[in-house]
GULO-878277 format. One record per residue (C-alpha): y, z, x; residue number from 1. Coordinates in steps of 0.5 Angstrom, whole numbers, always signed. Last residue first. Layout:
REM residues N
Y  Z  X  NUM
...
***
This chain:
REM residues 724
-73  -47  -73  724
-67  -45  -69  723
-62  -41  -71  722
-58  -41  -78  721
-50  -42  -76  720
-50  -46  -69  719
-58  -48  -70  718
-56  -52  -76  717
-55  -60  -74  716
-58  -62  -69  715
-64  -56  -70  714
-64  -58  -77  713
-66  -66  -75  712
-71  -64  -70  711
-76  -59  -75  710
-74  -63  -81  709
-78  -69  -76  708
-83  -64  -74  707
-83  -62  -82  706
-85  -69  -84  705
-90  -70  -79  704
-94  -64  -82  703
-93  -66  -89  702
-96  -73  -88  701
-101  -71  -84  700
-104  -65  -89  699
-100  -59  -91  698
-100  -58  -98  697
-96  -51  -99  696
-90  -51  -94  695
-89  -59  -95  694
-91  -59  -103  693
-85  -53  -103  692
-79  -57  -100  691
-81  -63  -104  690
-81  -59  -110  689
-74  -56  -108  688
-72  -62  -105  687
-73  -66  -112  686
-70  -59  -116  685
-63  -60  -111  684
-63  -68  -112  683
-62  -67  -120  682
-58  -61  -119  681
-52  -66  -116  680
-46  -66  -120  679
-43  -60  -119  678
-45  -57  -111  677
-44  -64  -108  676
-49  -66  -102  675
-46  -70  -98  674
-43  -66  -92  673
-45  -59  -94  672
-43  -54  -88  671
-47  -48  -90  670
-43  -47  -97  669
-38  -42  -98  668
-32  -45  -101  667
-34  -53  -102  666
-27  -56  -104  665
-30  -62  -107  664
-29  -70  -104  663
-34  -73  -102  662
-35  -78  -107  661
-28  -81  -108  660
-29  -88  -109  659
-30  -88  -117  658
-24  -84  -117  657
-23  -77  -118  656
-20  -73  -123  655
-26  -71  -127  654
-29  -67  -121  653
-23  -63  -120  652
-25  -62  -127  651
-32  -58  -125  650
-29  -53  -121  649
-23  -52  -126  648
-28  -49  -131  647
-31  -45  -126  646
-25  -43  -124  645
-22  -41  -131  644
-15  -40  -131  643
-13  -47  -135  642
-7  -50  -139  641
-3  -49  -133  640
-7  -51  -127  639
-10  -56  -132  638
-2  -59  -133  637
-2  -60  -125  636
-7  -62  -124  635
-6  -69  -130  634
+2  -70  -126  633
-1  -71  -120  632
-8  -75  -123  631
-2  -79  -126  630
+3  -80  -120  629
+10  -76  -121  628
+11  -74  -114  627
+16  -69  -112  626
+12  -63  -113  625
+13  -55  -114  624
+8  -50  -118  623
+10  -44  -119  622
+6  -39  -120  621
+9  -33  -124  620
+6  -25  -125  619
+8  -20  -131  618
+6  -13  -127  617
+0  -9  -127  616
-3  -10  -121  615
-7  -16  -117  614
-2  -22  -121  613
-2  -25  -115  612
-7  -28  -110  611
-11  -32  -115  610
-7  -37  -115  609
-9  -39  -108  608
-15  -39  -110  607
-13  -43  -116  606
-10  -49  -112  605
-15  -49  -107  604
-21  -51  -113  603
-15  -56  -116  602
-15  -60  -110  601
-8  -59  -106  600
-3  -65  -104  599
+0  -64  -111  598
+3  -57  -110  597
+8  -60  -105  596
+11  -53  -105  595
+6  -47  -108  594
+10  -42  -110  593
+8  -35  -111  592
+11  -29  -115  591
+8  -23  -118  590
+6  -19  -110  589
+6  -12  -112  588
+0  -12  -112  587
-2  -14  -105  586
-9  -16  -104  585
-11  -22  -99  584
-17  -24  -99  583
-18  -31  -98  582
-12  -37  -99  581
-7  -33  -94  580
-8  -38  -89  579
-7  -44  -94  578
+0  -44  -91  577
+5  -39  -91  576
+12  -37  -92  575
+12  -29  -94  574
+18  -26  -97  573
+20  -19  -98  572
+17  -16  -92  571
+17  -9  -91  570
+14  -8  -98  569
+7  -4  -94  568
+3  -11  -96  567
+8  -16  -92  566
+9  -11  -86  565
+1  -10  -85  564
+1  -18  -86  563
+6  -20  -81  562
+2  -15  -77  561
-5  -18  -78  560
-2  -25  -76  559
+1  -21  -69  558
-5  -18  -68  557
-9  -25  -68  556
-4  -30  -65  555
-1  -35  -69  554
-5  -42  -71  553
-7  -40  -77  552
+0  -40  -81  551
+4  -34  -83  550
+12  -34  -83  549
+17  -27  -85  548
+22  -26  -89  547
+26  -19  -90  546
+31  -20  -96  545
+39  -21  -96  544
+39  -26  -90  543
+32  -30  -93  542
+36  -30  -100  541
+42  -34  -96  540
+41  -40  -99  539
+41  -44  -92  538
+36  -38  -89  537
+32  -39  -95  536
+32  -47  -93  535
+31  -45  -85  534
+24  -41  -88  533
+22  -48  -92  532
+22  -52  -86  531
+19  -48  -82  530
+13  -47  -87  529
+13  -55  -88  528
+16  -58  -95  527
+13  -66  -94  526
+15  -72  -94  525
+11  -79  -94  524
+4  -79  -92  523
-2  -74  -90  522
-5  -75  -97  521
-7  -82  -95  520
-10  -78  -89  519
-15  -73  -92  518
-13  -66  -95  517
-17  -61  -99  516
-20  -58  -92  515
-14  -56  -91  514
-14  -49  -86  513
-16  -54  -81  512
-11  -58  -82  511
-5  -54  -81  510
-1  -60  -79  509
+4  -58  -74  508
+2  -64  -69  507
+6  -68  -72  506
+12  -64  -72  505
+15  -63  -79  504
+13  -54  -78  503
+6  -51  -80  502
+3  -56  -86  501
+1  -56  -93  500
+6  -50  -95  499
+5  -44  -99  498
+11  -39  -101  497
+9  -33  -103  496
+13  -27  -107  495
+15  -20  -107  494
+17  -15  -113  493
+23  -10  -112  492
+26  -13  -119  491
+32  -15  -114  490
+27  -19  -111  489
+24  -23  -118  488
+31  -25  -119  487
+33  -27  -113  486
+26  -33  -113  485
+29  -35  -121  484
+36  -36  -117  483
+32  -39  -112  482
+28  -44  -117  481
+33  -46  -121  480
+38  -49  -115  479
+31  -54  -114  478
+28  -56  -108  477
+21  -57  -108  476
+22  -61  -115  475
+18  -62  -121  474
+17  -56  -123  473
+10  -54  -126  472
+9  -47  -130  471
+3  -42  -129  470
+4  -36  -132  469
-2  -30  -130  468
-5  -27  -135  467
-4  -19  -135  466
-8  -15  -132  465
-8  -9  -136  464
-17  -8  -135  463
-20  -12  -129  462
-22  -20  -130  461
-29  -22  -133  460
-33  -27  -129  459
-37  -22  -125  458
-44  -27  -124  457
-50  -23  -120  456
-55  -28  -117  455
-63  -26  -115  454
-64  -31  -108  453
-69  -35  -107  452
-66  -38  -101  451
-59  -40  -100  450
-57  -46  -101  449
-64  -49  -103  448
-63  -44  -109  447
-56  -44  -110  446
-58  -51  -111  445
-62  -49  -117  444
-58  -44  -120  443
-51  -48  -121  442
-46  -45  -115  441
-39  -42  -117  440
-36  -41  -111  439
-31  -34  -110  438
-37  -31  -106  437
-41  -25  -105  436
-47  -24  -100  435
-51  -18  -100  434
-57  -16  -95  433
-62  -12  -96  432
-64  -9  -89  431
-70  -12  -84  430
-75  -10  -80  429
-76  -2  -80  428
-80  +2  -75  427
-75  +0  -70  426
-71  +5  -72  425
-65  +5  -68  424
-62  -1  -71  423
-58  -6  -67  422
-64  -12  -68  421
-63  -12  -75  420
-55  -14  -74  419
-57  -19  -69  418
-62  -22  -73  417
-57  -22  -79  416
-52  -27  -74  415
-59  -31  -73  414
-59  -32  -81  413
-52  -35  -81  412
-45  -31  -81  411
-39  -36  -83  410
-43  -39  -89  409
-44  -33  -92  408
-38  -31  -95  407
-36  -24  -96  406
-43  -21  -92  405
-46  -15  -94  404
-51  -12  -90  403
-54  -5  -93  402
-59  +0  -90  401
-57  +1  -83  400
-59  +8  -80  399
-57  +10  -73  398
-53  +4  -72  397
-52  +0  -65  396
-46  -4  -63  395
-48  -6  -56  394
-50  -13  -58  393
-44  -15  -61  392
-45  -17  -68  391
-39  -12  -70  390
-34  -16  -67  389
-36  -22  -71  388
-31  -20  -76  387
-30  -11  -79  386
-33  -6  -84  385
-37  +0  -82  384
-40  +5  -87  383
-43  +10  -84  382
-39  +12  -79  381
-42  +20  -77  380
-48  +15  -76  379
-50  +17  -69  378
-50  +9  -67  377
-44  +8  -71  376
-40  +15  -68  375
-41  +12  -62  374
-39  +5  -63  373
-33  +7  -67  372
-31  +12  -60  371
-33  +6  -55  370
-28  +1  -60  369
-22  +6  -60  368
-23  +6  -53  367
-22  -1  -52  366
-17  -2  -57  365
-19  -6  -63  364
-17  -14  -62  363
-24  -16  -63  362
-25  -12  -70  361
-29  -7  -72  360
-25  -2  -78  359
-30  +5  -79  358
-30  +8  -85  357
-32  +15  -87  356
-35  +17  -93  355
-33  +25  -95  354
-31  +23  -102  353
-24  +24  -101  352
-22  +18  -99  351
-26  +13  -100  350
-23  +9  -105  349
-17  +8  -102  348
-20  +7  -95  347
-25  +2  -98  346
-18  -2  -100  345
-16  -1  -93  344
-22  -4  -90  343
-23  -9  -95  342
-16  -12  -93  341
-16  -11  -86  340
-23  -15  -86  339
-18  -21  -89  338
-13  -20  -84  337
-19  -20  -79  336
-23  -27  -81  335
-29  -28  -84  334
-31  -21  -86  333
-38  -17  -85  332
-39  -10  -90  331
-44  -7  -86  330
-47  -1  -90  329
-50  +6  -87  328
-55  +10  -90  327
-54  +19  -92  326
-55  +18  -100  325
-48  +19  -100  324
-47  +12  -96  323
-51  +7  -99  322
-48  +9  -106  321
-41  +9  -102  320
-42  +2  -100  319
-44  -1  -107  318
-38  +2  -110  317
-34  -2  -104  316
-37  -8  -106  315
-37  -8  -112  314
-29  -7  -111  313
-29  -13  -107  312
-31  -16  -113  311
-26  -15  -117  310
-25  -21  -121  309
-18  -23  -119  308
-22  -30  -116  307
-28  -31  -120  306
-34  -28  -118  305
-41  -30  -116  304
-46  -24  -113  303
-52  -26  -109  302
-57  -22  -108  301
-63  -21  -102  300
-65  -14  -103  299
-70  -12  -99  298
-76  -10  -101  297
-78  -2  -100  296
-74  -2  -107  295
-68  +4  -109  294
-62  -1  -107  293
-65  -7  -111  292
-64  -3  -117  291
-57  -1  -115  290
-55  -7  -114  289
-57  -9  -120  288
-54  -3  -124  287
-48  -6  -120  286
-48  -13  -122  285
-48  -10  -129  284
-43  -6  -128  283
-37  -10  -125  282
-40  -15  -131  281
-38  -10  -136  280
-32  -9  -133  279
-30  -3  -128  278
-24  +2  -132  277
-19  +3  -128  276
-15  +7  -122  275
-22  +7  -118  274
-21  +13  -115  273
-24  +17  -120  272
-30  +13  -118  271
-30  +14  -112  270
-29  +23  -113  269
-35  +21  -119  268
-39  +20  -114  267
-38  +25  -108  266
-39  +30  -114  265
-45  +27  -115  264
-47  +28  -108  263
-46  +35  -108  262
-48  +37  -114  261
-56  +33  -112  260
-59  +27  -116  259
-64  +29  -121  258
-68  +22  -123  257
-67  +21  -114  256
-63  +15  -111  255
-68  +14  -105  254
-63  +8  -102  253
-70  +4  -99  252
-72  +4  -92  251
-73  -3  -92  250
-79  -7  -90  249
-81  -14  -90  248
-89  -17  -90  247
-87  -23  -84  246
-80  -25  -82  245
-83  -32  -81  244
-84  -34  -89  243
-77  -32  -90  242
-73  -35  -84  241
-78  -42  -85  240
-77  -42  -93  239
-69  -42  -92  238
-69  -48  -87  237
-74  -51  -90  236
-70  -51  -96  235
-63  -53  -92  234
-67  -59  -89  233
-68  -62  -95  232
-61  -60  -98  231
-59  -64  -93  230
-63  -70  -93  229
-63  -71  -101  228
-55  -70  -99  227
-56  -75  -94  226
-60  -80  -99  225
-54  -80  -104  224
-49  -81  -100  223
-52  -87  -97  222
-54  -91  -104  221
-45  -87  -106  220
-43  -92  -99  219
-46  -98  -102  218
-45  -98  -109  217
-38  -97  -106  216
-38  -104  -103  215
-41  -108  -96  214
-41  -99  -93  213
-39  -98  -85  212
-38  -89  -85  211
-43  -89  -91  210
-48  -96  -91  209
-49  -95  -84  208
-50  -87  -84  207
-55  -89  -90  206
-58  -95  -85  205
-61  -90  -81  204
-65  -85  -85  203
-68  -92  -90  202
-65  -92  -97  201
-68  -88  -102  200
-70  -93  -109  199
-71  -85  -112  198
-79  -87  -114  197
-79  -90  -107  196
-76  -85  -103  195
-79  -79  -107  194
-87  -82  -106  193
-85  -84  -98  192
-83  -77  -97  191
-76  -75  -94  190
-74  -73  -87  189
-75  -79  -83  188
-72  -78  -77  187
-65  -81  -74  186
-67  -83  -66  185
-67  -90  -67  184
-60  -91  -70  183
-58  -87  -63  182
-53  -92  -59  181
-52  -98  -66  180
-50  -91  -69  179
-45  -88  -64  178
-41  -94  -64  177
-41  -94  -72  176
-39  -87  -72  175
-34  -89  -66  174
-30  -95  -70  173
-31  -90  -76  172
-27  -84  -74  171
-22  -88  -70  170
-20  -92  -76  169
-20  -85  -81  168
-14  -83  -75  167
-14  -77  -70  166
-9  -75  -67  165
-7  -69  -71  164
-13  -67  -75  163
-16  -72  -81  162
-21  -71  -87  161
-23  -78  -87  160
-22  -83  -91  159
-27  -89  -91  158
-24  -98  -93  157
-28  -101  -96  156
-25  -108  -94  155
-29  -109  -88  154
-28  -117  -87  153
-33  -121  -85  152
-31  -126  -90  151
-24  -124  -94  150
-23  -132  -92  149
-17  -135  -88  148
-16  -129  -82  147
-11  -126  -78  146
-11  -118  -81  145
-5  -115  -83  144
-5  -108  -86  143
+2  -107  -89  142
+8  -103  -85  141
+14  -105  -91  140
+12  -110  -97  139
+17  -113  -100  138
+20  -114  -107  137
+27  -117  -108  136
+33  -115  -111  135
+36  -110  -106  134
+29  -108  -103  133
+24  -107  -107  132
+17  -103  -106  131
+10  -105  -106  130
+4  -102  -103  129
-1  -105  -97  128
-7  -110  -96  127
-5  -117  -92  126
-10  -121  -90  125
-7  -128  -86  124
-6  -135  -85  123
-2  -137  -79  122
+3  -142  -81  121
+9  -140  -77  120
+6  -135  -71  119
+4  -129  -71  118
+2  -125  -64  117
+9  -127  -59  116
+13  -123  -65  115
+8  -118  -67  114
+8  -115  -59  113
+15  -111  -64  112
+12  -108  -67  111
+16  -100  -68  110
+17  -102  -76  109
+14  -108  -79  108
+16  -112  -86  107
+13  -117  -89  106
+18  -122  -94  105
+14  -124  -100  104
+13  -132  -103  103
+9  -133  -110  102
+3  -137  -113  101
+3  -142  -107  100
+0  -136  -102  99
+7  -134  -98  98
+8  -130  -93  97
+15  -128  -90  96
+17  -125  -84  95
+20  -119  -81  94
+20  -114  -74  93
+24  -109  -76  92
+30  -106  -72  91
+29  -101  -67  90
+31  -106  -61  89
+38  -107  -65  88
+40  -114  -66  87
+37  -115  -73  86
+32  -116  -77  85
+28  -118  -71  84
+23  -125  -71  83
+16  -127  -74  82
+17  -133  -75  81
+17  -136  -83  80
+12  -138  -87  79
+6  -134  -85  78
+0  -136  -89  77
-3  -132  -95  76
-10  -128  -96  75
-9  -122  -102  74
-9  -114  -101  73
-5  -110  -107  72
-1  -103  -108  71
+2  -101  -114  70
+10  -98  -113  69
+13  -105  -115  68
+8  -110  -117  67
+5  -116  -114  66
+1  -120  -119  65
+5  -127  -117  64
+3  -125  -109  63
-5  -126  -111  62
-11  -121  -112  61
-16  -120  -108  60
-20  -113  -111  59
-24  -111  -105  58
-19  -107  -102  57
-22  -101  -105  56
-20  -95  -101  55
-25  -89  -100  54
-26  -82  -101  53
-27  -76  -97  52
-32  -80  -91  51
-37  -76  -88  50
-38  -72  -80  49
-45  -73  -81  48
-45  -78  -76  47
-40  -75  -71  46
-44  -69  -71  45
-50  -72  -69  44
-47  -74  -63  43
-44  -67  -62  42
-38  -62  -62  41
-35  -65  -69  40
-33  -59  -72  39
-27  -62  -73  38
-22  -58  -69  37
-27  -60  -64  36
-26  -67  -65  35
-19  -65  -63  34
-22  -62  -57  33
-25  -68  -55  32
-19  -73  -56  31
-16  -68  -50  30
-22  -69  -46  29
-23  -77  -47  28
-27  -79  -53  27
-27  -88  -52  26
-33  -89  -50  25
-38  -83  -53  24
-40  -79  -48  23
-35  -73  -51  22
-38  -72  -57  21
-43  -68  -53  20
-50  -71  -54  19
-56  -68  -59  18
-56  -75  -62  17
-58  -78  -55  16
-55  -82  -51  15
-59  -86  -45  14
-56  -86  -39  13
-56  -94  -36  12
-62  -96  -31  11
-62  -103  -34  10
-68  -103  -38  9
-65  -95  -42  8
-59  -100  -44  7
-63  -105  -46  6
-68  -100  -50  5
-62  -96  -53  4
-59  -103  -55  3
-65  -105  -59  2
-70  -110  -57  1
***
């Protein structure tokens, strides 16, 4: 009898998958909100909350095999007492253990309760790094578990994307908590001909072998069903929004053969306006937009660009088309600083061509927002760009022909609803939908993600745009790197400084703009933002030049004012996190420092690249890490050698040991937890096929298939895309 069922005898509340979290022994409050930053809300949640990577501990060696630097797990016996090395109460609790092949001294700091819990003669496990001190060697904080057999022992050890408070330990011990609550609950998504031609585990025992796994055999068999289960869920998805949507009808953006002097001269006013010739794929995405627009059936495209590659532009021009025919358009943004930069790249464009354009975002005035609104329900604004504030139910539109969404993944089908719904004319039941993205998807997975849609790609980068120089030092505090720094100040030019956490607190961690970074990364020294503003003030540049810092956690109007002074050139330096990873455009920036560049996946890295060299002036990446690690120095290199993102979104993959199953940074995606955008086309055309054999065939088996999809998407999707 299962756990539940005992529970359920015994008159005890029975937990679902769809729970908060906070039901689960162990989550309080406060535990709960950092879940949260999470996004781990519910049971389910927690489950499909995976592992990064994972340690192999699984190699035992012995105390003779010790390297310095390296790490090592081997079964040995304590020696010696446990006793301090010292007379001070911080002193380190030592004692030395020995396995016949060589004795080691362990040393503990902040432990004292290891005094009364080891004894001499006890037999014990131990995984932990090497170092040296004086001419011994040492091992210093280690995992140190009482046992004289490996047997039972969890030496597959999962990494998890962490927040402050929150560590890979806990994450396990309540995902494993929560299994033996719900295992019976997790319905069987996938057909039994593909379970047993892909040799698929069952449903339940993949989030055993993925948060608990005997081997990394086990944890990539776990994985590997997850992803199938998700892009499962994702197709159906797609094809349930689509299908139940009916005969869509758009208004089409009526571009005649003739097109009127008037709206030929706003046209070319636009276009005059760019300052640059657009690429040949600028114009190749916008002869397909164009074509889209002109049909009675929605458009449903999405346009792939490297970072730098104009398509803010596209979208733009997309816009204006819409506009000039008398239709209105939506540009949607994730965050508001990044709303702010289209809109002003919009109102430059724009300028003189009659278009008016309108910035919604949750901070607007009151009566700012009740003017906008107006003029948008009487289509005097028709092209309207802002955040979620223009979802609002009480924005209404006179004429909504065009929603173009930047990065998807923040506004799901329910939020495009909401969008058809605050038309005036009920007459027409949809819109043509844009999306753009910085990810370069493979077509078949693009096609579970997001839908039969028709792609645009835009590798080219604009005309005059100098390559970006990208060098490594081997420092984050090197004299060169100030005096380089003044240089680039007294020239008038601007620079960013990125950092991985906000200040050396451990609450500062700025995590939820890091999703590259796991707990191992979490150790040793770090450059923090604030630690990095004090050394500029130490140096004297920040005394000489306005130096402002930007991280998440600010308020919202005070982060679009640092950013409002940095691009007006008031502010000559900006020390900021990840933050600025997306959409910033200042032209004049040329110089960006990335410190402890290491802790970055190479994807990150290049996006933050991609904020400088916007103009036409010779621009600088400096990338600055004190480690020397091989797969360090190894990034670092491609960084340098390499500018192409699509090129550098499959290195990063190359880079990552057999343990790292999880690990690829995942720009605009839906919450993909195991589905991987590089390496797993081959489950995408088995989810597709399966996908269209339960729409198409029906019968008992496909019935029941999509009532447990059903469930599972409801869990784990309604928040984004609705409800199927």
């Amino acid at each position: 009898m299962s756990l539940q069922c005992l529970l359920q005898k015994e008159g005890c509340q029975v937990i679902t998958l769809g729970d908060s979290v906070g039901v689960l022994y162990g989550i309080g409050e406060e535990t709960k909100k950092r879940l949260e930053r999470l996004e781990i809300f519910t049971v389910y949640d927690l489950l499909s909350f995976l592992p990064v990577r994972y340690n192999d501990w699984s190699a035992v060696k012995n105390i003779c095999d010790c390297e310095e630097g390296k790490e090592i797990s081997f079964l040995a016996k304590l020696t010696t007492m446990p006793a301090r090395k010292g007379i001070k109460r911080t002193a380190p609790v030592a004692f030395y253990v020995s396995d016949g092949t060589g004795r080691i001294e362990i040393s503990f700091f902040n432990a004292p309760y290891l005094i009364s819990k080891f004894t001499r003669g006890d037999s014990v496990f131990v995984h932990g790094t090497v170092t040296s001190y004086g001419n011994k060697y040492q091992i210093v904080n280690p995992y140190m578990e009482k046992t004289d057999t490996t047997e039972g022992l969890s030496l597959i050890r999962p990494v998890y994307r962490q927040t402050a408070g929150i560590t890979s330990l806990q994450l396990k011990k309540w995902a494993k908590t929560a299994l033996g609550l719900v295992s019976e609950q997790i319905r069987d998504m996938i057909p039994r001909e593909i379970k047993e031609k892909e040799g698929l585990c069952e449903a339940a025992e993949a989030y055993r072998f993925v948060h608990d796994p005997k081997s990394l055999e086990e944890a990539a068999r776990g994985r590997r069903r997850i992803a199938y289960e998700e892009l499962i869920m994702l197709g159906i998805g797609m094809k349930h929004f689509m299908h139940n949507e009916g005969p869509e009808e758009v208004a089409p953006v009526v571009v005649p053969k003739k097109i009127p002097a008037e709206a030929a001269g706003r046209w070319k006013t636009v276009l005059g306006n760019l300052g640059f010739e657009l690429t040949d794929d600028q114009k190749a995405a916008l002869r397909d937009i164009q074509a889209d627009l002109m049909n009675s059936k929605p458009m449903n495209r999405l346009v792939q660009g490297d970072v730098g590659s104009g398509k803010t532009a596209v979208a733009v021009l997309a816009m204006a088309m819409t506009a000039i025919m008398g239709k209105q358009a939506v540009l949607l943004a994730p965050t508001s600083v990044l709303a702010k930069q289209h809109y002003d790249s919009a109102t430059n464009l724009l300028k003189g061509s009659g278009i008016n354009v309108a910035l919604l975002l949750g901070k607007t005035k009151a009566s700012l927002k009740r003017e906008i609104k107006e003029m948008t329900k009487n289509n005097e604004s028709s092209v309207i760009i802002g955040t979620h504030a223009v979802l609002s139910d009480d924005v209404k539109f006179s004429d909504l022909a065009l929603v173009i969404a930047d990065e998807q993944h923040r506004f799901g089908v329910k939020q495009r609803e909401k969008l058809l719904v605050s038309r005036e004319d009920e007459e027409i039941n949809s819109v043509h939908n844009l999306v753009m993205t910085a990810t370069p998807i493979p077509r078949t997975l693009a096609m579970v993600i997001y839908g039969d849609m028709d792609t645009s790609v835009i590798k080219q980068k604009p005309a005059g745009r100098k390559e970006i120089k990208t060098n490594f030092l081997p420092s984050t505090d090197s004299p060169d790197l100030y005096r380089a720094m003044r240089a680039k100040l007294e020239a008038g030019e601007q620079i960013y400084i990125v950092c991985s956490r906000i200040d050396d607190d451990s609450e500062g961690w700025a995590w939820d703009e890091i999703t590259d970074m796991d707990e191992e990364s979490a150790g040793g020294t770090f450059v923090s933002v604030k630690t990095m503003y004090k050394r500029l003030e130490d140096s004297g540049l920040s005394g000489d030049f306005k130096t402002e810092m930007l991280y998440g956690s600010m308020k919202e109007k005070d982060k679009l004012d640092v950013m409002e002074r940095f691009l007006s050139g008031e502010t000559k330096i900006l020390v900021s996190t990840t933050v600025i990873e997306v959409g910033v455009n200042n032209p004049n920036a040329t110089m960006m420092i990335i410190m402890d560049a290491d802790r970055f996946g190479l994807s990150t890295l290049h996006q933050l690249r991609g904020r400088i060299g916007r103009g036409d002036k010779q621009s600088y990446c400096i990338l600055a890490s004190d480690k020397r690690t091989e797969v360090a120095l190894t990034r670092m290199k491609l960084m340098c050698e390499c500018s192409d993102g699509f090129e550098l979104a499959g290195k990063d993959l190359e880079l990552r040991g057999p343990g790292d199953f999880f690990g690829t940074r995942q720009h605009g995606i839906p919450q993909l937890r195991a589905a991987n955008l590089f390496t797993d086309s081959d489950i995408a055309r088995t989810a597709c096929d399966c996908v269209n054999r339960i729409f198409e065939e029906g019968g008992e088996e496909a019935q029941k298939l999509y009532e447990n999809i059903k469930y599972m998407f409801d869990l784990r999707f309604k928040d984004k895309m609705g409800t199927l």
